[in-house]
TORSE-147327 format. One line per field, with one value per residue (C-alpha): x, y, z; residue in three letters. Coordinates in Angstrom, 2 decimals. Each point is the difference from the previous one (the first is absolute). Layout:
X = (X ...)
Y = (Y ...)
Z = (Z ...)
residuo = (ALA ...)
END
This chain:
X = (0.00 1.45 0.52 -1.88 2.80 3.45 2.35 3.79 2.79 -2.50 1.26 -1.54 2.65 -1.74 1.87 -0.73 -0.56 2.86 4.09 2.06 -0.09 0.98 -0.99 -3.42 -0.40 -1.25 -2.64 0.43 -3.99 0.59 2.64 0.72 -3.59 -0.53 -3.79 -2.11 -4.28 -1.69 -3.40 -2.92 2.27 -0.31 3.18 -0.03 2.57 1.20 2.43 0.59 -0.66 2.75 1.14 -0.85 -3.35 -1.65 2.67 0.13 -3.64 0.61 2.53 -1.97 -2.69 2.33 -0.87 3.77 2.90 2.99 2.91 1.86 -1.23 -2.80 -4.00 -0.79 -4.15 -1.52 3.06 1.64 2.12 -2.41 2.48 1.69 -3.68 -0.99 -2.12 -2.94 0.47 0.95 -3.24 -2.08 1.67 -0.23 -2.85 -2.32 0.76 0.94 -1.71 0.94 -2.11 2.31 -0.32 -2.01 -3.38 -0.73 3.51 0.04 -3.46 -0.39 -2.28 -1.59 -0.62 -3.82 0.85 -1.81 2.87 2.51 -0.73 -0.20 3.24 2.19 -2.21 -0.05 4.10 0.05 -2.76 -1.48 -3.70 -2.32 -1.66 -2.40 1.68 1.99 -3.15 -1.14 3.18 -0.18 -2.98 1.48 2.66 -2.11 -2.32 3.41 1.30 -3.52 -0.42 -3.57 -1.12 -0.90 3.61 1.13 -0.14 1.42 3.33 2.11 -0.13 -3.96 0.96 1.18 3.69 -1.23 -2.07 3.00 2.33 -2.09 -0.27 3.96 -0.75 -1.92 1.86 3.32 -2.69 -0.82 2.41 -0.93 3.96 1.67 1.84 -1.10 1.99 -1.81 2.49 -1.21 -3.31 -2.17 2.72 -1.92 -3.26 -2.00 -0.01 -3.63 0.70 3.26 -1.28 -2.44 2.51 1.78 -2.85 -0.45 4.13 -0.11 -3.94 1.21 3.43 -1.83 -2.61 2.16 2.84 2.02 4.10 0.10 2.79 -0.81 1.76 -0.36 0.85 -2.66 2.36 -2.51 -2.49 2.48 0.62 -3.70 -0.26 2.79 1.26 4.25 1.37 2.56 1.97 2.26 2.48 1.58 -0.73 0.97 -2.32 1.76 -2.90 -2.48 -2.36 -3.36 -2.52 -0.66 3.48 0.90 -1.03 1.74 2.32 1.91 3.80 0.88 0.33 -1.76 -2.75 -0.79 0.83 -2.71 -2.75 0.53 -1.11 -3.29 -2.28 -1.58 -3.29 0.89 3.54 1.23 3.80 2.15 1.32 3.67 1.98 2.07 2.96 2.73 -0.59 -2.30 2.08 -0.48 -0.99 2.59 2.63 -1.13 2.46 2.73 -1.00 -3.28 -2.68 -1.27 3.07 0.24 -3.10 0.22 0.86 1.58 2.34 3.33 3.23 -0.59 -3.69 2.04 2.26 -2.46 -3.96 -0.74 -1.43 -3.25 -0.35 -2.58 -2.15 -0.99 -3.62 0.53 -1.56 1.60 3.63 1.91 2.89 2.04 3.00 -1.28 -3.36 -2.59 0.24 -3.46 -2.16 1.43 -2.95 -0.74 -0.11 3.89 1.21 -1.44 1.96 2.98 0.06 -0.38 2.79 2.13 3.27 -0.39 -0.05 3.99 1.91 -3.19 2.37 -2.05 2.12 -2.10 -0.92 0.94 -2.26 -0.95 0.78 -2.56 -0.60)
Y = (0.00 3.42 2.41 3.42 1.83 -0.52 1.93 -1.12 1.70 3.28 2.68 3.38 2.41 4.04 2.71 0.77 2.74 0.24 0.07 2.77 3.59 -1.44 -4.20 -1.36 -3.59 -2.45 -2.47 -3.08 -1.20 -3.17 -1.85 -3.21 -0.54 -3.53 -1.05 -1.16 0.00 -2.51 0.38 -0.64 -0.07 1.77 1.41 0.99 2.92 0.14 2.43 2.50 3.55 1.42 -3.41 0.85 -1.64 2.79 1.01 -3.57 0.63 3.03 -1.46 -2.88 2.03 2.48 2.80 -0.07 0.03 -2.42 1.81 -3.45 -3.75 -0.62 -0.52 -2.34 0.39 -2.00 -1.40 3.57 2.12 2.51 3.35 -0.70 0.63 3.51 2.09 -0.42 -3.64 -0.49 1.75 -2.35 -2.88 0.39 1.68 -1.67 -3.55 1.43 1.40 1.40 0.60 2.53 -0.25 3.34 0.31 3.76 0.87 -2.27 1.38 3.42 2.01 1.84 -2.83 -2.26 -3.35 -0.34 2.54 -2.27 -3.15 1.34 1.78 -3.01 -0.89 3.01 0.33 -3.02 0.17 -3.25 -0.17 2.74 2.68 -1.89 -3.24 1.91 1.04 -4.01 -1.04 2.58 -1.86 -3.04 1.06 0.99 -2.89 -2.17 1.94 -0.10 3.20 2.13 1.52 2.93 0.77 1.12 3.07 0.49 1.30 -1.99 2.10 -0.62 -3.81 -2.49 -1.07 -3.30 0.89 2.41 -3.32 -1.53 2.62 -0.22 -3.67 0.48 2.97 -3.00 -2.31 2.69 -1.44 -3.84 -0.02 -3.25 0.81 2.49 0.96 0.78 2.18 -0.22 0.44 -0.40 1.91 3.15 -1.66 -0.82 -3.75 -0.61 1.05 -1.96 -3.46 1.15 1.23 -2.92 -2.23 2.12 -0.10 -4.00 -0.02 2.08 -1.56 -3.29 1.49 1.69 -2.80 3.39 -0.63 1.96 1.72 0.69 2.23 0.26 0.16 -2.50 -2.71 -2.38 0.35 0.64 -3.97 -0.69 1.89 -0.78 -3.24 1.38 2.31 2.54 0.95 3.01 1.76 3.79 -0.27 -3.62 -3.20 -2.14 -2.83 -1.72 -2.81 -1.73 1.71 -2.73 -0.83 3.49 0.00 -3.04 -0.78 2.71 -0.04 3.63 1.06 3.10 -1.47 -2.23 2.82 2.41 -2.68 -1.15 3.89 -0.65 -0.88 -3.76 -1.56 -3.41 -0.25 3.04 0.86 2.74 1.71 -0.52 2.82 2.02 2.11 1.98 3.61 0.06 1.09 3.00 0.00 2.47 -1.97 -3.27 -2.64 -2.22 -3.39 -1.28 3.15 -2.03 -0.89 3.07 -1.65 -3.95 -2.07 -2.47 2.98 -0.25 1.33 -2.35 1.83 3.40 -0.76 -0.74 -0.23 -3.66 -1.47 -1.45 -3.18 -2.55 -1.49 -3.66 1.57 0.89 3.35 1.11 1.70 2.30 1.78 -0.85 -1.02 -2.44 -0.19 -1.23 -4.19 -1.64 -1.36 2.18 1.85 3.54 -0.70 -1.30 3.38 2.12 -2.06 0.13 3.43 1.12 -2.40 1.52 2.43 3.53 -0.20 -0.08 2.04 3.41 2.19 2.42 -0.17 1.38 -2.69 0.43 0.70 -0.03 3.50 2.01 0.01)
Z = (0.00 -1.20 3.00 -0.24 1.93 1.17 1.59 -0.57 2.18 0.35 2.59 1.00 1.29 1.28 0.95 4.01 1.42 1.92 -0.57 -0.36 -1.63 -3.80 0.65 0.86 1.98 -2.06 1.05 -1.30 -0.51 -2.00 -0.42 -2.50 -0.07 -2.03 -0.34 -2.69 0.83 -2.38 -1.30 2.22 3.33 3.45 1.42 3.18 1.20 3.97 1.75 2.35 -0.88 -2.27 -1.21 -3.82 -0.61 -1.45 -1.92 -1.84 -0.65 -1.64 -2.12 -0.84 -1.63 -1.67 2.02 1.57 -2.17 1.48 -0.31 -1.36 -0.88 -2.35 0.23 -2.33 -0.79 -2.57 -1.20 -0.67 1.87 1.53 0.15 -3.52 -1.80 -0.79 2.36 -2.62 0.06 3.34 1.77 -2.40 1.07 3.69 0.64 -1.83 1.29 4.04 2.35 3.44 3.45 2.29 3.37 1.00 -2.29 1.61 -1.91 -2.42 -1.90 -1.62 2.24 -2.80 -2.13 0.19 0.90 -3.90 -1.30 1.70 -0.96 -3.44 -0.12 -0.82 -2.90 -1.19 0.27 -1.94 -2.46 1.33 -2.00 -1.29 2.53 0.55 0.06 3.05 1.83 0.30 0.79 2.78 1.31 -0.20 1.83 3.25 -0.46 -0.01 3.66 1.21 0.03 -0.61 -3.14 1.84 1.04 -3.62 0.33 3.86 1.13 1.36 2.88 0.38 0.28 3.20 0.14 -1.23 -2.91 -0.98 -0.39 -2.00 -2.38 0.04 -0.89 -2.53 -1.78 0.48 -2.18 -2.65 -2.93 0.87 1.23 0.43 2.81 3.03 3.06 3.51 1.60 3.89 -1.21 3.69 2.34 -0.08 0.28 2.63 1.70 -0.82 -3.87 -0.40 -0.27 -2.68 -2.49 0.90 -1.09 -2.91 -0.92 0.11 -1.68 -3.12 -0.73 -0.02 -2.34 -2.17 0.27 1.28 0.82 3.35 1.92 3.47 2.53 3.62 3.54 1.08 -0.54 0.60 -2.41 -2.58 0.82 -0.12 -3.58 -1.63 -2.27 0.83 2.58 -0.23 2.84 -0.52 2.60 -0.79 -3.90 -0.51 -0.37 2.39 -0.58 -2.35 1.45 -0.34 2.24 1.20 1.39 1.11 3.35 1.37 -3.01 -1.25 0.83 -0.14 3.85 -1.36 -1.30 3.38 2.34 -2.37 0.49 3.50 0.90 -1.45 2.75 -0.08 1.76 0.03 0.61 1.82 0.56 0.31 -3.17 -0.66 1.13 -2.14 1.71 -1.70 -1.88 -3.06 -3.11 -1.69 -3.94 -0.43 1.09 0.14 1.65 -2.25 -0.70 1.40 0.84 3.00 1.59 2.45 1.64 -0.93 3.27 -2.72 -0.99 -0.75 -2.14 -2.97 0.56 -0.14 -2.99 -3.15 -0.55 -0.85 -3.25 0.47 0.91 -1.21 2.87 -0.67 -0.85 -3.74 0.36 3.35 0.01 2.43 0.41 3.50 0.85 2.82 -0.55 2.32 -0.18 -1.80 2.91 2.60 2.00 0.74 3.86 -0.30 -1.81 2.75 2.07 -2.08 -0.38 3.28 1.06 -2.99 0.45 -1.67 -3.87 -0.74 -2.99 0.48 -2.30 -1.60 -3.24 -3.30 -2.01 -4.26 -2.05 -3.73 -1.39 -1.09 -3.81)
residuo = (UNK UNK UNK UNK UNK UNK UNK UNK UNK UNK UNK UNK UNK UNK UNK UNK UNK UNK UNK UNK UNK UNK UNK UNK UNK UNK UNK UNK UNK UNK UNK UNK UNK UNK UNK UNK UNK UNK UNK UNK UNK UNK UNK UNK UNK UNK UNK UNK UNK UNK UNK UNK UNK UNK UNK UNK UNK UNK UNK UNK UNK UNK UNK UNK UNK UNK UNK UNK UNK UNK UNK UNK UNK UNK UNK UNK UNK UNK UNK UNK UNK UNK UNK UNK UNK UNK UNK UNK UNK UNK UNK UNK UNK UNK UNK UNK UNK UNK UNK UNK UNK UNK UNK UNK UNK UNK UNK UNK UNK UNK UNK UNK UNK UNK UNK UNK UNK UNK UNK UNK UNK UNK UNK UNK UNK UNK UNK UNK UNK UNK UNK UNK UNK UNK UNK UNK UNK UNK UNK UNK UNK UNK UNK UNK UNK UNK UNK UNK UNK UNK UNK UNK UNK UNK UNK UNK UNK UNK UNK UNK UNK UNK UNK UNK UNK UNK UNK UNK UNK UNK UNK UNK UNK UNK UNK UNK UNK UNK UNK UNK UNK UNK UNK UNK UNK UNK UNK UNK UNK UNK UNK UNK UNK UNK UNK UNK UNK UNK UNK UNK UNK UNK UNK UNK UNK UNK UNK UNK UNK UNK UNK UNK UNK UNK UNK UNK UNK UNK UNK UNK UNK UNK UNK UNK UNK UNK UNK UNK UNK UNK UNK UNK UNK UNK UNK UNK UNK UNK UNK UNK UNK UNK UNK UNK UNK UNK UNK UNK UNK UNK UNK UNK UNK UNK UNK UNK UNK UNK UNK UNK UNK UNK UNK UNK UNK UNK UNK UNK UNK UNK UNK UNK UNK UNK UNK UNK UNK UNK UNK UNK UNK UNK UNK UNK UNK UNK UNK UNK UNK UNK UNK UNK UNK UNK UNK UNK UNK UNK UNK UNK UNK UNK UNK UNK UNK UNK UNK UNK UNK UNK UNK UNK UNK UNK UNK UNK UNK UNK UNK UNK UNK UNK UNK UNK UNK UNK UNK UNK UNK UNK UNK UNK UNK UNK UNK UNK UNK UNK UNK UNK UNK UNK UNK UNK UNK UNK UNK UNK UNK UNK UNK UNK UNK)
END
C-alpha cells in the first residue's frame, strides 16, 4: 500500500527570541523526523508540552516548511512543486483541526461562508454545487441547518469544533490532522467530538493524525503511537502495546503518569534538569533525566532499533527489557544513582538550507 505522506530526515530549526545583540538562539523543533502514515491509519501523537508535536503536524500538512529533509506526499516531493501546484496538492487531499476553535475560525465569517471558503479557494463544483455541499457538510458534523448563518461567536465551544471539523472535511481530504482538538473544550463536550473524530474517519475511510496530551485516549484512538521527546520521535508502537510494552524509558515513564482504575501505581519518577530546545543535550535528549543514563547515553543518539513486534521501534541505548513491568521501573528508578555524563553540550545539527 502506497503511503500518503512521509517524512524522511525532516528538521524544523526557528530563530529564538533570545541570544545576543547580532545572533538569535535557535530552537531546534524537529529533529531527524522519519515517519511514513499509510492510508486509512490512526496515529496517535504523545509528549510533553514543547516536545515538537505540533510542529510535525504542521509539517505534515505543508503548512510548515522543514528547513532540511524531504516530505514526500503522493509520491512527490511536496516543497520541490510550485506554489500553484503545491497548494493543490495538499490542500485539497488534507485537512487540519487546530487546537483552539474560538481562534482558529474567522469571527466575521457565517459558519455557511466558512465552510464554503475552501471550495471556493479551490473551485470545487458550481455555486450551487458549493451551497449543497455546505449542507452536507453540517448534516455530516451534526450540526443544525439553522446555524448557517451564525458567528462563530454566537455558537458553544463544542459546536465551534465541529465546524472546524467540517471546514477540515470540505475537499473530501485523504488525510486530516487533529492538532489537540478537545484541550480547550469542555469535559462534557470532549467525548462527543471524540465519537464524532472516530465515527467520520470510519465513514469516510479517513487516515487520521491525532495529537494530544491525554495520553490515554490517544491509545484508545489510535492503530500506532508516537512518542516524541525535545523534537525527536524517540518511539513507534502498536497502541495496543504502548502502555506496558514499549522499551523507551521515556515512553513507560510518560504513561505510568496517567492515572489507572484498575491497577493503580505510582508514576515513574523522572529527576535531572529538563533540556532546553535551544541547546538541547549531545547524544540521547532524555539522558539528563533517564535513571538508565549513562556516557555511551551522552556520546551519540542511537539508531532505532526494531522491537520483535514488526511495527514497534525505539531509539535507546538500554532500553526497557520486553516483559519487564511498570511497578519494577518505579522501583528501579528510585533505587537508581543520578543520571551520569548531564553535559549540556549542543547537539549538531543539519544546516539550514
Amino acid at each position: 500500500m502506497n503511503a500518503l505522506v512521509t517524512l524522511a530526515d525532516a528538521h524544523v530549526v526557528h530563530k529564538a527570541r533570545t541570544g545576543g545583540l547580532f545572533s538569535r538562539d535557535r530552537v531546534y523543533a524537529l529533529t531527524g523526523a522519519d515517519l511514513t502514515i499509510a492510508p486509512g491509519e490512526t496515529v496517535g501523537v504523545v509528549g510533553e508540552s514543547g516536545c515538537g508535536k505540533s510542529t510535525l503536524a504542521k509539517v505534515l500538512v505543508g503548512v510548515q516548511r522543514p528547513t532540511s529533509g524531504t516530505v514526500t506526499f503522493g509520491g512527490r516531493d511536496l516543497w520541490s512543486l510550485p506554489p500553484t501546484e503545491r497548494r493543490t496538492a495538499v490542500g485539497g487531499s488534507t485537512g487540519m483541526i487546530f487546537q483552539d476553535p474560538s481562534t482558529a475560525l474567522n469571527r466575521r465569517l457565517t459558519v455557511r461562508q466558512i465552510l464554503r471558503d475552501p471550495l471556493d479557494v479551490h473551485k470545487r463544483g458550481t455555486p450551487a454545487r458549493r451551497e449543497e455541499r455546505v449542507k452536507e457538510l453540517m448534516e455530516l458534523v451534526g450540526l443544525p441547518r439553522v446555524l448557517a448563518e451564525g458567528l462563530p461567536g454566537q455558537l458553544s465551544g463544542g459546536q465551534r469544533q465541529r465546524v472546524a471539523i467540517a471546514r477540515a472535511l470540505a475537499l473530501d481530504p485523504d488525510l486530516v490532522v487533529a492538532d489537540e482538538p478537545t484541550s480547550a473544550l469542555d469535559v462534557s463536550v470532549r467525548a462527543q467530538i471524540l465519537n464524532l473524530l472516530l465515527d467520520l474517519k470510519e465513514r469516510l475511510g479517513l487516515a487520521l493524525v491525532f495529537v494530544s496530551h491525554d495520553i490515554q485516549t490517544v491509545r484508545r484512538m489510535s492503530d500506532r503511537v508516537i512518542t516524541m521527546y525535545l523534537g525527536r520521535i524517540v518511539e513507534e508502537s502498536p497502541a495496543h502495546e504502548v502502555t506496558d510494552s514499549s522499551r523507551h524509558p521515556y515512553t513507560r515513564a510518560l504513561f505510568s503518569a496517567a492515572p489507572g482504575l484498575l491497577d493503580p501505581i505510582d508514576p515513574i519518577p523522572l529527576v535531572g534538569p529538563v533540556p532546553s530546545a535551544t541547546r538541547p543535550p549531545s547524544g540521547c535528549p532524555f539522558r539528563t533525566r533517564c535513571w538508565k543514563a549513562d556516557a555511551v547515553c551522552a556520546g551519540a543518539m542511537p539508531d532505532f532499533t526494531a522491537a520483535s513486534h514488526p511495527d514497534h521501534r525505539y531509539r535507546c541505548h538500554h532500553p526497557v527489557q520486553e516483559g519487564q513491568s511498570t511497578r519494577d521501573l518505579v522501583t528501579q528508578a528510585l533505587s537508581a544513582s543520578p543520571a551520569a555524563a548531564t553535559a549540556d553540550v549542543p547537539l549538531e545539527h543539519t544546516r539550514e538550507p
